[in-house]
N, C-alpha and C positions, 0 to 999 in steps of 0.2 A: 504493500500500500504506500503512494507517493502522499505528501502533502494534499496535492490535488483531488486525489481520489479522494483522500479522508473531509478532505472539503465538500465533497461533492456528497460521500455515503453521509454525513453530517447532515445537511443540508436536506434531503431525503427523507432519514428519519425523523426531523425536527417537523418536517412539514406533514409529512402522514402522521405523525402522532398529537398537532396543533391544529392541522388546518390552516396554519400560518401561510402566506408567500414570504421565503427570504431572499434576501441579494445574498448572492455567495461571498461577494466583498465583506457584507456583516456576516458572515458566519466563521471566518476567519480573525475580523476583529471580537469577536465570542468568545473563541476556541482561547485567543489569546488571554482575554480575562479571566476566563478561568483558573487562571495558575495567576493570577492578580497582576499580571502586566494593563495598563490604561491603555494600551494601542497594539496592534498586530506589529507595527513598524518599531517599534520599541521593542518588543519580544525578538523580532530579526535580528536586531545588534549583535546578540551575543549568545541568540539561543536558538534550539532545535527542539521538533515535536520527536518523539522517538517509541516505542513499546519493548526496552529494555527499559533498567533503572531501578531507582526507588518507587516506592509506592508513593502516589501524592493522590489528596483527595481538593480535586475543582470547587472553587468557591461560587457557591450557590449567590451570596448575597452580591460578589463580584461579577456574576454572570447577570444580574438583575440591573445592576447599576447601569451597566454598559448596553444594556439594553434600550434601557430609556433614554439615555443617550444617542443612541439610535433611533430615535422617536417609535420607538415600537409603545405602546400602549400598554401601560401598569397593567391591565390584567395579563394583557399578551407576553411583558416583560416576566413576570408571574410565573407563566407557563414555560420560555425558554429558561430559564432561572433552574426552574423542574426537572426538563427532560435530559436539557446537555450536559450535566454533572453524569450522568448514570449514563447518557452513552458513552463519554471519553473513558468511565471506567467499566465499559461490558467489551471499550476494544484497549486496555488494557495502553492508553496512552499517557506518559508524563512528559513532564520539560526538561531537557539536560543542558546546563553553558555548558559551551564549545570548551571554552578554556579549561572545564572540569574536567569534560570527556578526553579533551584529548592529554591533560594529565594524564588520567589513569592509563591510557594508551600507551602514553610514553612507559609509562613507569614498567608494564610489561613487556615492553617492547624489549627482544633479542641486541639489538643496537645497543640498549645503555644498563649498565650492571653496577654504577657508580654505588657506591654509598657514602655521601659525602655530607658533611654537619649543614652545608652552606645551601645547598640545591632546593631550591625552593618549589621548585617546578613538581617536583615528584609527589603523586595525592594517593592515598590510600584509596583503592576502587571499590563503589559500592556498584558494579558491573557486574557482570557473569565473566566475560571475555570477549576477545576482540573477533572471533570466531561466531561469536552472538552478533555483535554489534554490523559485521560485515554480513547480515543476511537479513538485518533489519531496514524494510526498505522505504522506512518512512525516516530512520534515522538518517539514513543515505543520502537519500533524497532534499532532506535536510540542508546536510553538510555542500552537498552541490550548490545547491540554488544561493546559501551564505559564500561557497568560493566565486562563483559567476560575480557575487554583489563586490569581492576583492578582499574575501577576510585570508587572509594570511595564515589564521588559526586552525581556518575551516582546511582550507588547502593542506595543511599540514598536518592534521587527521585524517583526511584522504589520502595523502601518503602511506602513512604509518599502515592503514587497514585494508591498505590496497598491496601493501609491499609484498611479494611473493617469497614463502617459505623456502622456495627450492631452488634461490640464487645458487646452490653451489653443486645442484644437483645434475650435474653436465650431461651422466650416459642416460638422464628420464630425457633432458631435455632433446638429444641426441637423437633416438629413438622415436618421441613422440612427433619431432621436426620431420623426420622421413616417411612416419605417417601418416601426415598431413600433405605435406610434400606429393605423395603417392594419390592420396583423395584428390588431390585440388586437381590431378591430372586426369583421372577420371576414374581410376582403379576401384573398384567393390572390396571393399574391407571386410574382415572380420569382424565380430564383436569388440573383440578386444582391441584389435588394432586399431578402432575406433574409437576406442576409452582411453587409447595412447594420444591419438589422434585430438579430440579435443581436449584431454589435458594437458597438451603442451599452446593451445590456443588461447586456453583461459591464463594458463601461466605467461603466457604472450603479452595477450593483453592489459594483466595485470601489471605487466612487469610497464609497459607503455604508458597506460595512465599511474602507474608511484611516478614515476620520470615526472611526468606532465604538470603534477598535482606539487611536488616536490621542487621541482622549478620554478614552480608560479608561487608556493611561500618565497622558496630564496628573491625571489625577483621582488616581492615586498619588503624584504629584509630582514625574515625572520630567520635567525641566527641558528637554530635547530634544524630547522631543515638545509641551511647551508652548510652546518657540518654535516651532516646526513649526505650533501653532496659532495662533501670532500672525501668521505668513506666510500663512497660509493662509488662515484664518478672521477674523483681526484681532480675535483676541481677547488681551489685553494682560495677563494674567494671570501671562503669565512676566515681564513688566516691574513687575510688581505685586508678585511674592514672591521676587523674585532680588535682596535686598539685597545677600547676601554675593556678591559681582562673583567675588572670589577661587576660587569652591567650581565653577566653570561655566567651559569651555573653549576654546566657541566663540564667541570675541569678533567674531573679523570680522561673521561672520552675523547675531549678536545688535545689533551697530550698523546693518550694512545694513537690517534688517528696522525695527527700530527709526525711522529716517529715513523708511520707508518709512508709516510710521504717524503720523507727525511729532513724534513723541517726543523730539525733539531731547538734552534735558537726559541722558535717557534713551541716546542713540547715544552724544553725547559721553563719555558714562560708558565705554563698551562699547571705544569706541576708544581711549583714556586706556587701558586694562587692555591691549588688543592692543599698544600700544605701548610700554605697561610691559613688557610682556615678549618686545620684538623684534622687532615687525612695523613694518618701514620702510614699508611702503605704509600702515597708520596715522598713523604720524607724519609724513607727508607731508600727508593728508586731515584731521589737527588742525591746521596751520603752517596750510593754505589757507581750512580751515573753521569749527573753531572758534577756537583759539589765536592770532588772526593781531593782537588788540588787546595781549599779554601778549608782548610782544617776545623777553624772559627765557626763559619756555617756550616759545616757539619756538626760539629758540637753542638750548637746551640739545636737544631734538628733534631739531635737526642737525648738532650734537655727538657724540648717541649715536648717529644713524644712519651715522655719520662711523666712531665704534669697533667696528661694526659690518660694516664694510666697503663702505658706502653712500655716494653724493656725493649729498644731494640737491639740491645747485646745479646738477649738469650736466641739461644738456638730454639726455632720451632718446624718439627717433622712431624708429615703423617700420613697416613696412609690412604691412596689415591688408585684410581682406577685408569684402566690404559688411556679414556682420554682426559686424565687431569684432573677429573673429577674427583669430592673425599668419597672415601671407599665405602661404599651399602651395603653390608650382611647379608643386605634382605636379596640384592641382584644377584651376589658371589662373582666368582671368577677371577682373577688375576689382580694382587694386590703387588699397590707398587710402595716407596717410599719419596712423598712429597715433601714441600716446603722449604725451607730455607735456614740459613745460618747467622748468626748472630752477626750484627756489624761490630768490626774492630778497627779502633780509630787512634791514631799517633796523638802522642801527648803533644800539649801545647802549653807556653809560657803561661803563670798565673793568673797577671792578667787577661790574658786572652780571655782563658775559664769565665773568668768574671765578666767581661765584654757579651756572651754566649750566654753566660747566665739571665744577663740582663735584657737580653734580643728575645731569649726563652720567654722570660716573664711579661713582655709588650705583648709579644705576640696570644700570649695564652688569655692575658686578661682580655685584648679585642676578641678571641674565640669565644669567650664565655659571657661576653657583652652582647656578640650578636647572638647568640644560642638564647639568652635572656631578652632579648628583642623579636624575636622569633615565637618565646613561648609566649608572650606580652602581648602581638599581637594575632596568636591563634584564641587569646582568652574573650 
């Protein structure tokens, strides 16, 4: 069900069940007061109709007001007031911000595994999965008709839910390529070779509109989906307009990827910010990789991962599966030995210590000032 359709079945039953005539225009400026936005156009800013989500119940008295408003007739307003709370919930419709969803997106998304104090972006989802969310075709529909109007956010949740699982999946794609290839020449398939056949068209496609959807945020300037273009495409353009390091959240990601490009100057930057703001497994990965000639920043490094509650002197191994993963009992099979060794670091003159100590303690108290600003304003 599109937007439109739900406008139309709307519309429909409101009218066989009233005897009312409505303009479909008001039945959209309805739909949206029910979840107590004053205008359909105010509800587009920043939101979508969808039937995943929370449970929300349509305000009756909201749907009354805006009725009258609409010069419908107090008793008539009365009766839509009545009917359209109990359809939106017999077709199981709520409101979601874009901003919200495409959090929780992100957050499951294979792309970003951060765990960083600072990343604000990241929402606990009250979804199902994106698996849900990509078959829901009113939320869809949604997110389209919001990137057409130039949201950047929208766009970059249609990337994310459009991105195809089996980017690395070369011999499906292989395979399904030549029997499509075969079809489109006019060849009679088999069953199967048919179920090869179009699923390597849907993964096609899919793969066409992430692209599409994904370069239309970057081209608005949103920074996520342009590192998402640098991962992907290796195109460097978020390492090109992301001066302010401070305004962008996902450092782990932005160094890996970074590294990965060999940007070097560029990761170091990304990781310094992570580690600015509490990520021991950065300051560990600066002590080893960049930092290791500046003895001073390295100290201080494991100083603050120290106030942190962090040793990174101790040795930490453990047991891991062929691919890297810690080891499940419950899978079995081949256990390995993971993890790492303790950092060891050459002495430095006294005052240095003290210098390190000092850098330690700026830095820890701004971590615990914004972690306190943070829970400040989730309250």
């Amino acid at each position: 069900m599109t937007i439109k359709q739900l406008a139309f079945a709307a519309r429909q039953a409101l009218q066989s069940q009233s005897g009312l005539a409505l303009k479909l225009s008001h039945v959209y400026e309805l739909m949206a007061s029910a979840y107590e936005f004053k205008t359909y156009a105010s509800f587009c800013a920043n939101h979508v109709f969808a039937r995943v989500g929370r449970d929300q119940t349509p305000s009756t008295e909201a749907i009354g007001a805006r009725s009258l408003d609409l010069g419908y007739a107090p008793e008539n307003a009365l009766s839509i007031a009545a009917l359209l709370p109990q359809y939106l919930r017999d077709q199981n419709i709520s409101v979601v911000r874009i901003s919200e969803l495409v959090a929780a997106i992100y957050e499951d998304s294979p792309e970003t595994d951060d765990d960083e104090e600072e990343d604000t972006y990241s929402a606990h989802s009250t979804y199902d999965g994106p698996e849900l969310w990509r078959e829901d075709a009113l939320l869809m529909s949604g997110l389209k008709a919001a990137a057409e109007r130039g949201s950047a956010e929208a766009h970059f949740g249609l990337a994310l839910l459009l991105n195809p699982e089996s980017f690395d999946d070369e011999e499906s794609d292989q395979s399904g390529w030549y029997w499509a290839q075969q079809e489109s020449e006019g060849r009679t398939l088999s069953a199967v070779e048919k179920e090869w056949a179009q699923s390597y068209r849907i993964t096609r496609d899919r793969r066409t509109a992430f692209e599409h959807h994904l370069r239309s945020a970057g081209a608005l300037g949103h920074s996520r989906a342009l590192l998402l273009m640098a991962e992907h495409f290796e195109d460097t353009t978020f390492y090109e307009t992301s001066q302010d390091l401070s305004r962008v959240s996902h450092s782990l990601h932005a160094a890996r990827v970074a590294e990965n490009l060999d940007r070097h100057d560029d990761a170091k930057a990304w990781w310094t910010r992570a580690a600015e703001h509490g990520n021991t497994e950065a300051m560990r990965h600066l002590i080893e990789c960049y930092d290791t000639r500046d003895l001073t920043r390295c100290w201080t490094w494991l100083y603050l991962a120290q106030l942190l509650g962090t040793d990174l002197t101790k040795d930490h191994h453990e047991a891991i599966d062929e691919s890297g993963n810690p080891y499940d009992d419950d899978v079995g099979g081949a256990a390995y030995v993971g993890g790492f060794e303790g950092v060891q670091l050459g002495e430095i003159p006294a005052a240095q210590h003290t210098k390190a100590h000092e850098h330690a303690n700026a830095l820890y108290a701004a971590i615990q000032a914004h972690r306190n600003e943070r829970l400040t304003a989730k309250d």
